[in-house]
N, CA, C and O atoms as a GROMACS GRO file, in nm:
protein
  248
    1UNK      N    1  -4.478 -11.825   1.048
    1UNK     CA    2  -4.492 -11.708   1.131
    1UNK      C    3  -4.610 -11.729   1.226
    1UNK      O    4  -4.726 -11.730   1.185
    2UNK      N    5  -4.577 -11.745   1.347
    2UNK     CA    6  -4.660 -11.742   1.452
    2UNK      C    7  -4.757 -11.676   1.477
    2UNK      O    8  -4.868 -11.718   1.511
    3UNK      N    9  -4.714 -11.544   1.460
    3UNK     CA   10  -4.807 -11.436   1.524
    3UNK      C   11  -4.859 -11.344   1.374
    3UNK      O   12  -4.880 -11.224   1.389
    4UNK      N   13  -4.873 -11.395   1.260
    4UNK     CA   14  -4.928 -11.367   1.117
    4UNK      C   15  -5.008 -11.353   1.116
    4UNK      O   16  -5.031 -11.451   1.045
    5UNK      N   17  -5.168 -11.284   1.142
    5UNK     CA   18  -5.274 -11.311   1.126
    5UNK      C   19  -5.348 -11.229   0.971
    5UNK      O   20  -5.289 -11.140   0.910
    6UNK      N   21  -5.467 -11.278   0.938
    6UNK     CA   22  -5.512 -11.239   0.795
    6UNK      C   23  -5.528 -11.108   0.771
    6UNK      O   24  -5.505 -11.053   0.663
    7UNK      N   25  -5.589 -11.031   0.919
    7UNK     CA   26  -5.562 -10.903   0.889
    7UNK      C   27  -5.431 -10.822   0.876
    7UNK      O   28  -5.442 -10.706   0.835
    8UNK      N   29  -5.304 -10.872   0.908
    8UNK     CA   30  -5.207 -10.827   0.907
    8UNK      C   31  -5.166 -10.800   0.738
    8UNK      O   32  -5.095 -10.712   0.688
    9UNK      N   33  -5.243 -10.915   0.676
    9UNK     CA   34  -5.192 -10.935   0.526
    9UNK      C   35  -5.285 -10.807   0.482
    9UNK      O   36  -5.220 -10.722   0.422
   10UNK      N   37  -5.416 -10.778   0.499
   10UNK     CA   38  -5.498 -10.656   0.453
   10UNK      C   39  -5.428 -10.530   0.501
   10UNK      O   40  -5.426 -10.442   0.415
   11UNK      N   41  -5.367 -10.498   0.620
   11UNK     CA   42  -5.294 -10.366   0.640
   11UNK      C   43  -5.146 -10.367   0.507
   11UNK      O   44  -5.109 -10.271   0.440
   12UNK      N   45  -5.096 -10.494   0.508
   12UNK     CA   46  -5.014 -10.468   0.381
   12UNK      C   47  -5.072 -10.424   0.283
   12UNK      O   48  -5.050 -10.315   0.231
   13UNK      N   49  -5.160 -10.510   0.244
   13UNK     CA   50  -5.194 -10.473   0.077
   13UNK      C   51  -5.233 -10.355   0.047
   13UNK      O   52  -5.201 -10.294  -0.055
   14UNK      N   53  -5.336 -10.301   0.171
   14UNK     CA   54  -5.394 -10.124   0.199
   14UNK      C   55  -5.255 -10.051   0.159
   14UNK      O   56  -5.254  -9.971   0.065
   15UNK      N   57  -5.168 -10.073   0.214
   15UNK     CA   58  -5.008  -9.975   0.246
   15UNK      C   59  -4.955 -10.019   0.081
   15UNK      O   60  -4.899  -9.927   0.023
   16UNK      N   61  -4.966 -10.121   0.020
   16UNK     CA   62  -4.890 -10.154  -0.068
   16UNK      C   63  -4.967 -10.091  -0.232
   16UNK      O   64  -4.906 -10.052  -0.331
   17UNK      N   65  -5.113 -10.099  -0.213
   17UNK     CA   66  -5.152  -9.989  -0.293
   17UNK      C   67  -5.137  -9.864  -0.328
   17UNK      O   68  -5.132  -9.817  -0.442
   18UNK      N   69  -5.128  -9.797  -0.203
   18UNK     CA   70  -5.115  -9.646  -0.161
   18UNK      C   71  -4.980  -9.634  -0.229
   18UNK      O   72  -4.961  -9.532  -0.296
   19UNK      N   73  -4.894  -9.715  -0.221
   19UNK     CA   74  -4.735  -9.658  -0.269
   19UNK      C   75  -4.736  -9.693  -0.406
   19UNK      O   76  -4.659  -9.639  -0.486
   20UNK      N   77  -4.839  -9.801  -0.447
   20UNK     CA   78  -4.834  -9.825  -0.603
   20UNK      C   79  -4.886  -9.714  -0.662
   20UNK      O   80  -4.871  -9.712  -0.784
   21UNK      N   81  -4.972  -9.573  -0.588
   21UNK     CA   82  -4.998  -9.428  -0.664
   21UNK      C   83  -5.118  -9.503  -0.679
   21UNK      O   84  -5.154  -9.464  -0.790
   22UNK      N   85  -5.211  -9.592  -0.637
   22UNK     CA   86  -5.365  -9.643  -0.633
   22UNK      C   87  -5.438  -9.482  -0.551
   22UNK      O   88  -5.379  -9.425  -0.459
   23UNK      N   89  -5.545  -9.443  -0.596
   23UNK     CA   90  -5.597  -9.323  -0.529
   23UNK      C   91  -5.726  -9.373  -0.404
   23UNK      O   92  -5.788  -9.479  -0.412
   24UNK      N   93  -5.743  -9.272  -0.296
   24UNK     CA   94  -5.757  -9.342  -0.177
   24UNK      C   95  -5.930  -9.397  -0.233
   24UNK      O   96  -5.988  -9.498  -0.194
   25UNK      N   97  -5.970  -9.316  -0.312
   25UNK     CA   98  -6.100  -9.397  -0.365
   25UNK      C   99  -6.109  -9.533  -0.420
   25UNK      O  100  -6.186  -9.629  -0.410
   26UNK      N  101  -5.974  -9.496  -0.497
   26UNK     CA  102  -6.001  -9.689  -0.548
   26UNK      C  103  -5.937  -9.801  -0.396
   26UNK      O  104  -5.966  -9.911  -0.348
   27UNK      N  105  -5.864  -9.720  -0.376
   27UNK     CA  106  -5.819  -9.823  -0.249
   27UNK      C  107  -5.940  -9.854  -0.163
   27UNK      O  108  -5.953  -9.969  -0.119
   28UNK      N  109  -6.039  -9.750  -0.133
   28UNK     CA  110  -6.112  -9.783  -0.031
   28UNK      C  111  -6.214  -9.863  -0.118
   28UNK      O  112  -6.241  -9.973  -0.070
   29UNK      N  113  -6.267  -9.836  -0.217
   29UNK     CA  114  -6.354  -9.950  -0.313
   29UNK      C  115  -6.282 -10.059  -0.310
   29UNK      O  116  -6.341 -10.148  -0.249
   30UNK      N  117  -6.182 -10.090  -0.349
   30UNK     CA  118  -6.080 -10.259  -0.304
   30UNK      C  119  -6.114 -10.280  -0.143
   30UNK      O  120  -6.188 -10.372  -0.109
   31UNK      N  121  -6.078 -10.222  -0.080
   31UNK     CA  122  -6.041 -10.270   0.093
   31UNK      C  123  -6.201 -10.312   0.145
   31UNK      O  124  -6.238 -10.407   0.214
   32UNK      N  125  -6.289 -10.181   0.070
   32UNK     CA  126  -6.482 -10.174   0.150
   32UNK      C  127  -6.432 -10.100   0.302
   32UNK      O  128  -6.473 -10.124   0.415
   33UNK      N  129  -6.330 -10.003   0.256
   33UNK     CA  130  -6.357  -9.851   0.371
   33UNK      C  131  -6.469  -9.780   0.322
   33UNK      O  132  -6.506  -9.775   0.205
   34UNK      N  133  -6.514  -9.733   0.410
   34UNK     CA  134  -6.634  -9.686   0.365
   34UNK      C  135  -6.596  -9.508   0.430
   34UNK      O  136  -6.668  -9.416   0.390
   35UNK      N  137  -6.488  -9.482   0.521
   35UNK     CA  138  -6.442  -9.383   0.565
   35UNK      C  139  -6.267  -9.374   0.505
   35UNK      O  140  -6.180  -9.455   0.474
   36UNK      N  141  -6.277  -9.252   0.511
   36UNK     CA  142  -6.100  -9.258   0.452
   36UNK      C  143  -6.018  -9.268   0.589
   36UNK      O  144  -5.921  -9.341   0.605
   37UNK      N  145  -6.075  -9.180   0.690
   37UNK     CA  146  -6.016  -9.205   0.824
   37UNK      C  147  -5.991  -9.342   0.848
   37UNK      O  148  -5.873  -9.367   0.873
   38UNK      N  149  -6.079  -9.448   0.848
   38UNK     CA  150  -6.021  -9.609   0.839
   38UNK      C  151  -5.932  -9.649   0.724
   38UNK      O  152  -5.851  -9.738   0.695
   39UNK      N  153  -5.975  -9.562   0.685
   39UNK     CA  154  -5.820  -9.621   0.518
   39UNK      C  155  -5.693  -9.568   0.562
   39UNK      O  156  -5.586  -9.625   0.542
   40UNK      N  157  -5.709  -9.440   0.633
   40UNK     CA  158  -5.544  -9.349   0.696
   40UNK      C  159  -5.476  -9.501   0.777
   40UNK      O  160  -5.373  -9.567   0.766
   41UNK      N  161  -5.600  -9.507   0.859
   41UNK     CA  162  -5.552  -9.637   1.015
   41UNK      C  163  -5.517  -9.712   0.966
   41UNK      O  164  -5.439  -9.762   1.047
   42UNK      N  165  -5.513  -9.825   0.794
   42UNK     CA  166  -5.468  -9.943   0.772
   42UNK      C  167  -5.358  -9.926   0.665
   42UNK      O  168  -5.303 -10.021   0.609
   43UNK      N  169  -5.328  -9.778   0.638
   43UNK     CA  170  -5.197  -9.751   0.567
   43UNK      C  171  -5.096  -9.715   0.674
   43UNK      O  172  -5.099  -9.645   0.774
   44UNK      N  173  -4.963  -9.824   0.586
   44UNK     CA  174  -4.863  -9.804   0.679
   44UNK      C  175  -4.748  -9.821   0.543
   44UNK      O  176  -4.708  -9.917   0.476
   45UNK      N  177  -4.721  -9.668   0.544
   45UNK     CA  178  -4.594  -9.650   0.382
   45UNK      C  179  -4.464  -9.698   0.477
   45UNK      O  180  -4.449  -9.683   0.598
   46UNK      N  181  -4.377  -9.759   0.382
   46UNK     CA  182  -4.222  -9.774   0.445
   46UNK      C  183  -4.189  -9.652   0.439
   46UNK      O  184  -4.230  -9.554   0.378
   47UNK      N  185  -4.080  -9.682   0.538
   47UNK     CA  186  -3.974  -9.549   0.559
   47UNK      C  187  -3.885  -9.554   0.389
   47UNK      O  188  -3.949  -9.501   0.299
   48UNK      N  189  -3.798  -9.592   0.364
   48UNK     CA  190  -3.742  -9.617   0.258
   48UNK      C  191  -3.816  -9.559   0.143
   48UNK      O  192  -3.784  -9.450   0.094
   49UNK      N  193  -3.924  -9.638   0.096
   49UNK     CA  194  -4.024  -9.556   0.006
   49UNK      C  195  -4.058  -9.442  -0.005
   49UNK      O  196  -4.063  -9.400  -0.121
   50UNK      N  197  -4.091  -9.361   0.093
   50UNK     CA  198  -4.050  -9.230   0.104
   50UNK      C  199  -3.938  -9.135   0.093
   50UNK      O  200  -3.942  -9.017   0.058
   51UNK      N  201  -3.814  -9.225   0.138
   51UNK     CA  202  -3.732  -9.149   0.084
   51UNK      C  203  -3.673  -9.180  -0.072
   51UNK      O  204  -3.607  -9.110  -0.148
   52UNK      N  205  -3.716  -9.285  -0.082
   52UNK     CA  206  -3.696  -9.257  -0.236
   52UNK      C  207  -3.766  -9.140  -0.315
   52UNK      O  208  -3.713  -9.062  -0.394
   53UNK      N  209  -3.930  -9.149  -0.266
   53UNK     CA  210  -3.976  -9.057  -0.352
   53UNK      C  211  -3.932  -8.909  -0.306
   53UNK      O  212  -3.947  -8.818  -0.388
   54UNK      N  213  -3.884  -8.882  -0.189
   54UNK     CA  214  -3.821  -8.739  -0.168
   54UNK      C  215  -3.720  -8.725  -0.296
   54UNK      O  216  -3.728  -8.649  -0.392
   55UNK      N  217  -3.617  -8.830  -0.263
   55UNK     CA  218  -3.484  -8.832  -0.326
   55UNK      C  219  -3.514  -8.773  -0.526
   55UNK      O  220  -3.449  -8.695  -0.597
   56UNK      N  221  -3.618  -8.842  -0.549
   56UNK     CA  222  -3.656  -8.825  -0.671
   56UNK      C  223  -3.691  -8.655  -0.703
   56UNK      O  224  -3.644  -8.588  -0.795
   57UNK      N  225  -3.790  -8.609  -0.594
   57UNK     CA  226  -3.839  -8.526  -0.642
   57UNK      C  227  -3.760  -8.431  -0.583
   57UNK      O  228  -3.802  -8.327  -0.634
   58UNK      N  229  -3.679  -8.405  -0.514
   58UNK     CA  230  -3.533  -8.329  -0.457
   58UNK      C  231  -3.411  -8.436  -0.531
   58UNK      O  232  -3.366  -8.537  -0.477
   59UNK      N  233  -3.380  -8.394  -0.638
   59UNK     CA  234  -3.212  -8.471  -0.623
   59UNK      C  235  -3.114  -8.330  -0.565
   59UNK      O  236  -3.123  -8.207  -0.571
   60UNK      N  237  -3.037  -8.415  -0.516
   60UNK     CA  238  -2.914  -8.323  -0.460
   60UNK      C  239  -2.856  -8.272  -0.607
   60UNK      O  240  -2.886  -8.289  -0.725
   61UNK      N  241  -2.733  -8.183  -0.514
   61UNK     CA  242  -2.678  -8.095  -0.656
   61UNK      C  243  -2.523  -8.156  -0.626
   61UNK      O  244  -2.442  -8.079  -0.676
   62UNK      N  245  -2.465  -8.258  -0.568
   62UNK     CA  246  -2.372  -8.270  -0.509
   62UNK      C  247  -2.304  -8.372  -0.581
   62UNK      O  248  -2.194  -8.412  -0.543
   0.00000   0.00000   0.00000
């Protein structure tokens, strides 16, 4: 991957905590945010993941 760079791999792992249910304190003690506002900017949840957890906590009646 060409255009891969190392920080690209830290916005994953930030995003990949957050969905593992990691709380934004321990995430930001892992990452060294020292603001949560910079912890919001390097989380990026999938679309999918979200709707799973909708799906879970709404099941249809259908």
């Amino acid at each position: 991957m060409a255009d891969l760079h190392f920080h690209d791999l830290r916005h994953e792992a930030i995003s990949r905590l957050v969905e593992a249910g990691f709380s934004d304190q321990m995430v930001s003690a892992i990452s060294g945010h020292k603001s949560m506002q910079m912890l919001k900017h390097y989380t990026h949840l999938r679309a999918e993941n979200m709707i799973n957890e909708l799906d879970l906590a709404f099941p249809s009646k259908a």
